[in-house]
Every structure is written in structure tokens, then in C-alpha cells.
C-alpha beads as a LAMMPS data file, in Angstrom:
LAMMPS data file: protein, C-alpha beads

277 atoms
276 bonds

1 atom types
1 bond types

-500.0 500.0 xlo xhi
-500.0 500.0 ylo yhi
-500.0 500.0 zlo zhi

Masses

1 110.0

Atoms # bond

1 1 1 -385.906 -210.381 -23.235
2 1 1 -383.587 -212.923 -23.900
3 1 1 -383.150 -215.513 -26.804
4 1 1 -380.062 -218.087 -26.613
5 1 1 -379.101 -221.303 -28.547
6 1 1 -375.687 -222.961 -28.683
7 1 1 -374.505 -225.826 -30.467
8 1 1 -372.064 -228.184 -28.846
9 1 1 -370.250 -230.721 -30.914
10 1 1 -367.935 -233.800 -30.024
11 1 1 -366.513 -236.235 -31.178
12 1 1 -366.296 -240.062 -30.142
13 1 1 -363.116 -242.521 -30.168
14 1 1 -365.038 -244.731 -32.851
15 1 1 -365.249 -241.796 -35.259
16 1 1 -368.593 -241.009 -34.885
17 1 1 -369.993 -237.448 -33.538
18 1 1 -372.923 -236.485 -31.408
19 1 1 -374.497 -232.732 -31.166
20 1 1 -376.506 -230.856 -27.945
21 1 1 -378.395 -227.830 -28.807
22 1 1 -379.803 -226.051 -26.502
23 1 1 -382.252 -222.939 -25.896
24 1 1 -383.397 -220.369 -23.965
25 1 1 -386.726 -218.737 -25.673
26 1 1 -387.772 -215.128 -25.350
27 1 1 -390.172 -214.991 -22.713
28 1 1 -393.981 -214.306 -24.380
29 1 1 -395.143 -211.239 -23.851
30 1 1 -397.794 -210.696 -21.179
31 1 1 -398.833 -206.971 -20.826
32 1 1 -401.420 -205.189 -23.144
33 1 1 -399.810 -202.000 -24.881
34 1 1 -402.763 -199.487 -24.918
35 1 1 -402.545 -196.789 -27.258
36 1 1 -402.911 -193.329 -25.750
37 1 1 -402.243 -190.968 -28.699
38 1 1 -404.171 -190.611 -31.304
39 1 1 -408.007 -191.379 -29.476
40 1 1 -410.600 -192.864 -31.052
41 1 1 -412.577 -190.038 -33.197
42 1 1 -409.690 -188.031 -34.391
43 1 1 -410.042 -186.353 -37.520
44 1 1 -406.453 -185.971 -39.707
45 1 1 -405.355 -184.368 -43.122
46 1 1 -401.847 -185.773 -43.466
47 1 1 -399.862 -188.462 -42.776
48 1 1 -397.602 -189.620 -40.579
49 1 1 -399.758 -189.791 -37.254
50 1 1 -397.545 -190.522 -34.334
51 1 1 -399.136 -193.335 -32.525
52 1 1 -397.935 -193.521 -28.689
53 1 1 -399.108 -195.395 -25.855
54 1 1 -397.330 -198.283 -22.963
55 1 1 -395.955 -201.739 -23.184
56 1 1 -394.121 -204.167 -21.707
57 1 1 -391.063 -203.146 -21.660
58 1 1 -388.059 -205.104 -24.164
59 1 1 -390.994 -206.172 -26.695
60 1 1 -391.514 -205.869 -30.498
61 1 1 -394.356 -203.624 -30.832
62 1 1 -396.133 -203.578 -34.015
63 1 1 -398.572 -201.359 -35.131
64 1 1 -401.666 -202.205 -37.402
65 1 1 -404.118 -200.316 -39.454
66 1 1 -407.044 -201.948 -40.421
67 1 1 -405.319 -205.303 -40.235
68 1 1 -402.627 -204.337 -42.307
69 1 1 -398.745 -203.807 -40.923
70 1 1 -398.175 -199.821 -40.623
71 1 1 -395.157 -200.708 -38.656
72 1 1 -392.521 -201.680 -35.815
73 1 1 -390.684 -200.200 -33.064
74 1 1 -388.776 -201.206 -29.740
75 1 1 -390.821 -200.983 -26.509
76 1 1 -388.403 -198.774 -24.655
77 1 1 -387.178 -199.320 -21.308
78 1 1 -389.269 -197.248 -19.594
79 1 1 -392.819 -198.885 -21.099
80 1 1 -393.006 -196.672 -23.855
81 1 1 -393.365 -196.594 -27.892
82 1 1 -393.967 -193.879 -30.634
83 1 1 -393.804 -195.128 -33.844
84 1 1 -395.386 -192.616 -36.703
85 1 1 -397.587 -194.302 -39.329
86 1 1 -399.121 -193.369 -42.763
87 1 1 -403.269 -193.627 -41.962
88 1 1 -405.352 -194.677 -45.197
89 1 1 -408.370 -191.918 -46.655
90 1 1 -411.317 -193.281 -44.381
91 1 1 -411.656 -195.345 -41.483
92 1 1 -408.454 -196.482 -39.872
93 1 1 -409.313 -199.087 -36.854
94 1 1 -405.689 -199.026 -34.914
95 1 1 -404.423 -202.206 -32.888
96 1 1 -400.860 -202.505 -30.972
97 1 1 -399.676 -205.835 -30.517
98 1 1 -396.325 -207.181 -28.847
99 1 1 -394.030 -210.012 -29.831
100 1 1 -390.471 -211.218 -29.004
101 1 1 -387.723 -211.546 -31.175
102 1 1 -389.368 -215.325 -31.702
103 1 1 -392.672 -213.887 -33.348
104 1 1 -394.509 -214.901 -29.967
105 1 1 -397.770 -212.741 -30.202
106 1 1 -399.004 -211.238 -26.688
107 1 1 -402.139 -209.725 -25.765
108 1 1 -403.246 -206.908 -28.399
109 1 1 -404.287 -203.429 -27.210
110 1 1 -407.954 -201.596 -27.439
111 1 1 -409.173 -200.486 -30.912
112 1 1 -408.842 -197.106 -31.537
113 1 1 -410.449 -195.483 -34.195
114 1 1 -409.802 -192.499 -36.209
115 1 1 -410.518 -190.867 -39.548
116 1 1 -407.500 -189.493 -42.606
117 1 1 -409.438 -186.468 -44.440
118 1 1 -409.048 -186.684 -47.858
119 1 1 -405.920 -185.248 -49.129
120 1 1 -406.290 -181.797 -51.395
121 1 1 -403.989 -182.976 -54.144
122 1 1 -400.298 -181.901 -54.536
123 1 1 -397.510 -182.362 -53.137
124 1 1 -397.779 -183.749 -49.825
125 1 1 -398.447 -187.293 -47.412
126 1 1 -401.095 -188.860 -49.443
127 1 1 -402.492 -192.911 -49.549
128 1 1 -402.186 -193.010 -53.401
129 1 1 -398.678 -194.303 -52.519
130 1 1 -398.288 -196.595 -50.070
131 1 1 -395.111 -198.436 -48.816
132 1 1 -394.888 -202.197 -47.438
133 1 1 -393.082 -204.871 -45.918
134 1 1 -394.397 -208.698 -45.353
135 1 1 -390.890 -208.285 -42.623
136 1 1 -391.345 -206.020 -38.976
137 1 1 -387.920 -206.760 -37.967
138 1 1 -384.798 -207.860 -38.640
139 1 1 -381.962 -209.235 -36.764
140 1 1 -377.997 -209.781 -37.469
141 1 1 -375.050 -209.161 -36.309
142 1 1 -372.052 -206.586 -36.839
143 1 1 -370.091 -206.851 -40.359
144 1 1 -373.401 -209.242 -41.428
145 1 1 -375.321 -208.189 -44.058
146 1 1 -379.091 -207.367 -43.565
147 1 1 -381.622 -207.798 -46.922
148 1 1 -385.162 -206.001 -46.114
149 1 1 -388.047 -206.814 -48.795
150 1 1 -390.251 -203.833 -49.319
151 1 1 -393.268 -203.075 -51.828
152 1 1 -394.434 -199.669 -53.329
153 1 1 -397.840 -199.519 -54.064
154 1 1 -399.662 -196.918 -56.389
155 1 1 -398.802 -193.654 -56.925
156 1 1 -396.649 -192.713 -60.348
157 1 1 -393.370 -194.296 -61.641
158 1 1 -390.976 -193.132 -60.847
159 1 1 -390.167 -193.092 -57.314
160 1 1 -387.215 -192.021 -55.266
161 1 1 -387.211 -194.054 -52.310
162 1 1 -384.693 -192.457 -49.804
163 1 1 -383.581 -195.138 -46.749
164 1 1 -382.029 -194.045 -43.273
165 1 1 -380.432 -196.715 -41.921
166 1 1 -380.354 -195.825 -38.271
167 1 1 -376.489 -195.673 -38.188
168 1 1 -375.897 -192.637 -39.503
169 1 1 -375.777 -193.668 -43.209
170 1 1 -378.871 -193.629 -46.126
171 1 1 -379.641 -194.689 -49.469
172 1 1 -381.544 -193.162 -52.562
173 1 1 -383.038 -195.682 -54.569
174 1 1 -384.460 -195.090 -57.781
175 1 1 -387.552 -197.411 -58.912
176 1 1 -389.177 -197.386 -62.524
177 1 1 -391.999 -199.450 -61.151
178 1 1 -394.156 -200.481 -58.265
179 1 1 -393.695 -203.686 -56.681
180 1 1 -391.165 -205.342 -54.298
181 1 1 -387.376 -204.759 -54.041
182 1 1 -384.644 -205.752 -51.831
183 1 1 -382.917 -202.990 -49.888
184 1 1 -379.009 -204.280 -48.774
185 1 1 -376.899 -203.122 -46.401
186 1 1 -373.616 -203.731 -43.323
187 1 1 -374.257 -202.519 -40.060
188 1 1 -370.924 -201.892 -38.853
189 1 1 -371.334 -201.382 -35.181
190 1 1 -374.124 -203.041 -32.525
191 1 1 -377.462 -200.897 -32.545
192 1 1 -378.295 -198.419 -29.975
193 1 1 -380.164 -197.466 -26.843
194 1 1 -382.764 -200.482 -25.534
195 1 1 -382.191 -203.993 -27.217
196 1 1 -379.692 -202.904 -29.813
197 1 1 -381.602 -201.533 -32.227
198 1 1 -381.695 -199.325 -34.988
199 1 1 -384.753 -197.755 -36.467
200 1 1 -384.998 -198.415 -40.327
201 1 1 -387.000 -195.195 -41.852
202 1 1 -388.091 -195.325 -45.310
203 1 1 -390.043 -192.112 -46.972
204 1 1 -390.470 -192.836 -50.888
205 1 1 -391.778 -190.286 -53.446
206 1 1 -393.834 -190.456 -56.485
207 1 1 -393.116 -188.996 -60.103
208 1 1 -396.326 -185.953 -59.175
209 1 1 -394.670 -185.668 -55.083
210 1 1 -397.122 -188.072 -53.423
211 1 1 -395.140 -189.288 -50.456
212 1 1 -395.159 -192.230 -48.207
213 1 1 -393.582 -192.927 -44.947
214 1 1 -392.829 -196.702 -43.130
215 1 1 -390.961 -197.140 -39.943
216 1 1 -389.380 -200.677 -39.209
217 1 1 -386.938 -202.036 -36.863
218 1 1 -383.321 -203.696 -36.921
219 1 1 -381.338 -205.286 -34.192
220 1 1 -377.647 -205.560 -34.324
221 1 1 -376.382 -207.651 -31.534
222 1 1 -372.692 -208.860 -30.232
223 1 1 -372.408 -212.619 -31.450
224 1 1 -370.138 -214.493 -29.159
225 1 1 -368.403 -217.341 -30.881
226 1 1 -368.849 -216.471 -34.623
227 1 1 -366.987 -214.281 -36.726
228 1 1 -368.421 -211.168 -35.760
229 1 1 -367.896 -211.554 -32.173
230 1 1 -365.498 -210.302 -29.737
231 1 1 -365.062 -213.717 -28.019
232 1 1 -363.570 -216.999 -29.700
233 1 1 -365.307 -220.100 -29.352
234 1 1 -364.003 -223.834 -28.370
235 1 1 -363.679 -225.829 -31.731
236 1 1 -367.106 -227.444 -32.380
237 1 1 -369.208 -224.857 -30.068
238 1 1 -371.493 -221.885 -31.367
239 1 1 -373.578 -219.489 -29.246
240 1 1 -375.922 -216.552 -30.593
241 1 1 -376.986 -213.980 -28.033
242 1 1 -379.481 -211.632 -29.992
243 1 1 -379.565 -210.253 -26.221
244 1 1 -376.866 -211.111 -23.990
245 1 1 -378.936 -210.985 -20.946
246 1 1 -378.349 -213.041 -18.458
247 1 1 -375.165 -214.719 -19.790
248 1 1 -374.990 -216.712 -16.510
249 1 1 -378.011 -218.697 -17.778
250 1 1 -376.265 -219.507 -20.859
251 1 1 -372.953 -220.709 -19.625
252 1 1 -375.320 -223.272 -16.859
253 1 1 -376.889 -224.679 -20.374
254 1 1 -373.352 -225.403 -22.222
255 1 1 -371.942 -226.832 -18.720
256 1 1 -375.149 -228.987 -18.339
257 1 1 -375.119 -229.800 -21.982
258 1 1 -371.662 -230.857 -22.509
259 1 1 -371.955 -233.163 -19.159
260 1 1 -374.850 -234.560 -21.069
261 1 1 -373.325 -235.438 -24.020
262 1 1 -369.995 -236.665 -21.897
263 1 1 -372.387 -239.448 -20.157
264 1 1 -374.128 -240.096 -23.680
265 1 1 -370.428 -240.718 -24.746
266 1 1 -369.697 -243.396 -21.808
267 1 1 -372.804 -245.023 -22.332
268 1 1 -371.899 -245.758 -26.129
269 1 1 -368.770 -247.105 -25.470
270 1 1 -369.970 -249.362 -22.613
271 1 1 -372.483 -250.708 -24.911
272 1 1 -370.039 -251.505 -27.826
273 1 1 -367.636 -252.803 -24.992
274 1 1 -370.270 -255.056 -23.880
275 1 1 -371.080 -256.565 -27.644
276 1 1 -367.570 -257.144 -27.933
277 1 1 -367.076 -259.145 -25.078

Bonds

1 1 1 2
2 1 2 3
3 1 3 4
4 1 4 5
5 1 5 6
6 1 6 7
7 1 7 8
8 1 8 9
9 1 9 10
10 1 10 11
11 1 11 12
12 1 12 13
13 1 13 14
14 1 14 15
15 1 15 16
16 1 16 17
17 1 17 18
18 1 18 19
19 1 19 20
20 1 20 21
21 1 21 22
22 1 22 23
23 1 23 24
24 1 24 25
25 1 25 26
26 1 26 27
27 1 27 28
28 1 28 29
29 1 29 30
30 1 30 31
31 1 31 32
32 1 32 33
33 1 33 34
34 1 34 35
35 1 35 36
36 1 36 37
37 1 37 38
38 1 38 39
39 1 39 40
40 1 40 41
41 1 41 42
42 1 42 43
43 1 43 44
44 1 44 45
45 1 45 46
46 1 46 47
47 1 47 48
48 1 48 49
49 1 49 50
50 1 50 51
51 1 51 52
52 1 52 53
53 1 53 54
54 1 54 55
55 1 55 56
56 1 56 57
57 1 57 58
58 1 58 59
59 1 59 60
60 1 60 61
61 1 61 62
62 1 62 63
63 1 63 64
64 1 64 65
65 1 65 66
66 1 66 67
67 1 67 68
68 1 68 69
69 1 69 70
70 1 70 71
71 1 71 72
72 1 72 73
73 1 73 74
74 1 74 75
75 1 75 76
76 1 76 77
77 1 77 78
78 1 78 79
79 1 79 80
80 1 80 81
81 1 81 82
82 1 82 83
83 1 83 84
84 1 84 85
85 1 85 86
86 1 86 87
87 1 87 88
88 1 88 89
89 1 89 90
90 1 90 91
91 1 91 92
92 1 92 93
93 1 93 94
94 1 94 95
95 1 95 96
96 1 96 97
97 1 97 98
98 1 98 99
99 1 99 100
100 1 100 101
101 1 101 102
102 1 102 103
103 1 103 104
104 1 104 105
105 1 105 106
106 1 106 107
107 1 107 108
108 1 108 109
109 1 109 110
110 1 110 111
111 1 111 112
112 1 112 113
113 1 113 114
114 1 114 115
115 1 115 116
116 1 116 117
117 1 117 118
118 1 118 119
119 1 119 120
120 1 120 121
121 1 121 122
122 1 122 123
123 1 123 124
124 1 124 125
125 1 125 126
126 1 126 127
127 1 127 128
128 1 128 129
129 1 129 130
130 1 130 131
131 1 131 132
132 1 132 133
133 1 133 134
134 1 134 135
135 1 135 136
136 1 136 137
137 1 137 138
138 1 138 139
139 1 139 140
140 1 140 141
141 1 141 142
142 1 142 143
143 1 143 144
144 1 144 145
145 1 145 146
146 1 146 147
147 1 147 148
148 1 148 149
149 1 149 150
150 1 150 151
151 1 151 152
152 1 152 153
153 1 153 154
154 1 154 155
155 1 155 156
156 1 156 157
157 1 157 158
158 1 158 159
159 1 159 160
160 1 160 161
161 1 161 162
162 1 162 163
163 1 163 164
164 1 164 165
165 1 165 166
166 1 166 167
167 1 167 168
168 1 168 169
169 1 169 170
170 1 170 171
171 1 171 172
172 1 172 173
173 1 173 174
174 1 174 175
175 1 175 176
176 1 176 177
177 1 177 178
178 1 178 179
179 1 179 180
180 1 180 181
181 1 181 182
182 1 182 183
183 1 183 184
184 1 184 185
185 1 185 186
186 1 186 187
187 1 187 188
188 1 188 189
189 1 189 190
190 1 190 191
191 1 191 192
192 1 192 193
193 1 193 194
194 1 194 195
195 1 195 196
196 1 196 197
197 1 197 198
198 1 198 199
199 1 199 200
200 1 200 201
201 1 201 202
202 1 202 203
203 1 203 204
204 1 204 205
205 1 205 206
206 1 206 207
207 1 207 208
208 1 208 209
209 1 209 210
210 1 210 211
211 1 211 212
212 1 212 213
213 1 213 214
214 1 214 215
215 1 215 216
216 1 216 217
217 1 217 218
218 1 218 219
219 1 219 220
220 1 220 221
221 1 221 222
222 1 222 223
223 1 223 224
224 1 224 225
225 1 225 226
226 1 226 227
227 1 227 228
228 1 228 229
229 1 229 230
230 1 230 231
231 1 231 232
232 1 232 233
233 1 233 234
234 1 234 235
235 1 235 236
236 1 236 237
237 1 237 238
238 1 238 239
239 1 239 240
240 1 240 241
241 1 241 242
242 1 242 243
243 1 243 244
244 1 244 245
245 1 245 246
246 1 246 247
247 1 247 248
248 1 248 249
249 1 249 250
250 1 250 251
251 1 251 252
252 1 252 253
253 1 253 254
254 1 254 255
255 1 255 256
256 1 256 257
257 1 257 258
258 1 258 259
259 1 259 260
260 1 260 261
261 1 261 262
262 1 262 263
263 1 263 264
264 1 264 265
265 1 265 266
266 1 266 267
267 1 267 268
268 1 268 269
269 1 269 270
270 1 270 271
271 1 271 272
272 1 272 273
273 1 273 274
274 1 274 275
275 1 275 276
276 1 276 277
């Protein structure tokens, strides 16, 4: 999967200034993830369920629940996700789809359906508190800071929302309320294994020890040209690699688009030239 766009600015003898952009879009995705774990009729009595099943390889795979967002994860590189979800009491009609780091939808997978018993009470996973995000991923770049928007739903105030960032590091938040918040924090090093990425795990716990559970995904990629990159840029030029793969393709681009803009140049001046004469 790649996804490239530079910016290449010059600047004429006249004083004026003239910009190429150019980019190279994630390819869509093409191949159905099926779900092979849970199967349609399962019968559980907690939450998570880890749902598990093949995709196209380097896609965002996001996992839904009746229509509703139970989460994201990275198809690996061998055509393979697992991403545990919190089920709802009742009917839960499951659906994989892919995307690239664009939000380019591909083909989604099979139904399957299964059933969450109602829970006996206590402590333990239970649907009376329910965690969201309107966001499946999130992408930035080392030393950048990342803001993720999530909602608690039901259960009773207060909560303690605990937050592993993927890195090694995690927050306890403290909420008096439902509703949304804004979770903050600085990656300091490029994300792991396929893509880049780090998973972003968030379990949350009511005042009576209802829990909830929500799996996302961040990418933390190398930024050539900006301040967080390892590589300094020619005055006027910016490139963002989310995936630096292949970087041949994106040096052809600036070459192509800088010989662009060097004919736009000469045509300008030939023109004023002209109405001078």
C-alpha cells in the first residue's frame, strides 16, 4: 500500500510563484476478507470475541457489528487479522470490510451471525457499557502528536478508562460522565511490524465493574522532508510517505513535476517577452 504527495514550489524572475502537487493514491482494495472465527450460530457469555479470518494483505480492516464500528486492525503480511470485539446481548450480524489509508472501501466479507448470552450481573464484560469512536485509524508521524475522540456509553459514572498505547506506555483516565473525550498523546518512535503500526487498546470500567473493551489502530510513519524526518528537504519541497514503498515512484513524480513547472516557467516569460515587444 502506498500513499505519496509532495509539494514543489518555485519561484519566477517577475516575483510571482507557481506550485506542482502531486500524488500517488493507495491502491483500492480488491480481495474479500472472510471471517473464519467466530461461525455463524455461535452462542457467547462474555465479551471480547476474537474475530479472525483473511484479507488482502497491507489493508485497514474494520470490523462491524450490526452496522456499528466494533473496530480496526492491520491486515498482516501474511493475509491475516484478529482483532477482539465487545458483541451486544442478542443478535450480532458481523461484516469485515477493507480500506486504505485513503478511506477507499473494498469488497465486504460474508455475514456471520452469532448470539452474546445475557450477562449474569457482576463484575465482568457486559453491553451496559459500551465504548466508541466515530475514528478507525489514525495516522502521524514521530514527535507529532495524535488526538483520538472516543465516547462511553451507559454503564455508571464513574469510569476508569485505562489506554495502552502500543509503544509500551498507557494512560488512566478518570471520567465523571459518559460522553466523548479526547485522548492525547507523542509517539516517539515509527510503529511496528506490517505498515507501522501500533495497536491502540482501550478497556474502560464502570463505578459497579461493568467493563468494555475497543481495539483501534495507529500508524506512525518516517516523514521525509518535515521536521520529523530523517532526511532534509530542498527549500520550497515537502513529501509525506505514510508508507515509503516504492520510493523510486516518488522521486519519478518530483523529477517529472519540477520539469513541468520549469517549462510552465519558460512559457510565462516568453509570453510577457512577447507583450513587451
Amino acid at each position: 500500500m502506498l500513499l505519496a504527495s509532495f509539494t514543489w514550489s518555485a519561484w519566477s524572475d517577475n516575483g510571482g510563484s507557481y506550485t506542482v502537487n502531486a500524488v500517488v493514491p493507495a491502491p483500492k482494495p480488491t480481495k474479500q476478507p472472510i471471517i473464519t472465527s467466530p461461525t455463524t450460530g455461535q452462542v457467547f457469555d462474555k465479551n471480547p470475541v476474537d474475530v479472525i479470518g483473511t484479507c488482502q494483505a497491507g489493508t485497514i480492516i474494520k470490523i462491524f457489528k450490526n452496522g456499528i464500528l466494533a473496530g480496526s486492525v492491520i491486515c498482516d503480511g501474511t493475509g491475516h487479522f484478529k482483532l477482539p470485539i465487545d458483541l451486544v446481548v442478542g443478535r450480532n450480524d458481523l461484516t469485515a470490510v477493507p480500506f486504505n489509508i485513503t478511506d477507499q472501501e473494498g469488497p465486504s466479507s460474508p455475514v456471520v451471525t452469532v448470539t452474546l448470552n445475557t450477562p449474569p450481573g457482576g463484575f465482568g464484560y457486559s453491553t451496559e457499557l459500551i465504548l466508541q469512536s466515530v475514528n478507525y485509524y489514525r495516522g502521524v508521524h514521530p514527535g507529532q502528536e495524535v488526538t483520538w475522540p472516543i465516547e462511553i456509553i451507559g454503564g455508571q459514572a464513574p469510569y476508569a478508562v485505562i489506554v495502552d498505547w502500543g509503544d509500551g506506555t498507557s494512560d488512566l483516565v478518570t471520567r465523571l460522565a459518559p460522553g466523548l473525550f479526547t485522548m492525547k498523546h507523542t509517539y516517539k518512535k515509527t510503529g511496528t511490524g506490517y505498515l507501522n503500526t501500533f495497536p491502540l487498546i482501550i478497556r474502560a470500567t464502570d463505578a459497579v465493574g461493568h467493563t468494555a473493551y475497543l481495539q483501534l489502530t495507529t500508524i506512525v510513519a518516517i516523514s521525509i522532508g518535515s521536521n520529523s524526518g530523517t532526511t532534509a528537504a530542498k527549500p520550497g519541497q515537502t513529501i509525506n510517505l505514510l508508507v515509503i514503498w516504492p520510493l523510486w515512484i516518488v522521486l519519478l513524480l518530483m523529477i517529472i513535476s519540477f520539469w513541468l513547472g520549469e517549462r510552465r516557467e519558460k512559457h510565462i516569460m516568453q509570453r510577457q517577452m512577447a507583450a513587451l515587444a
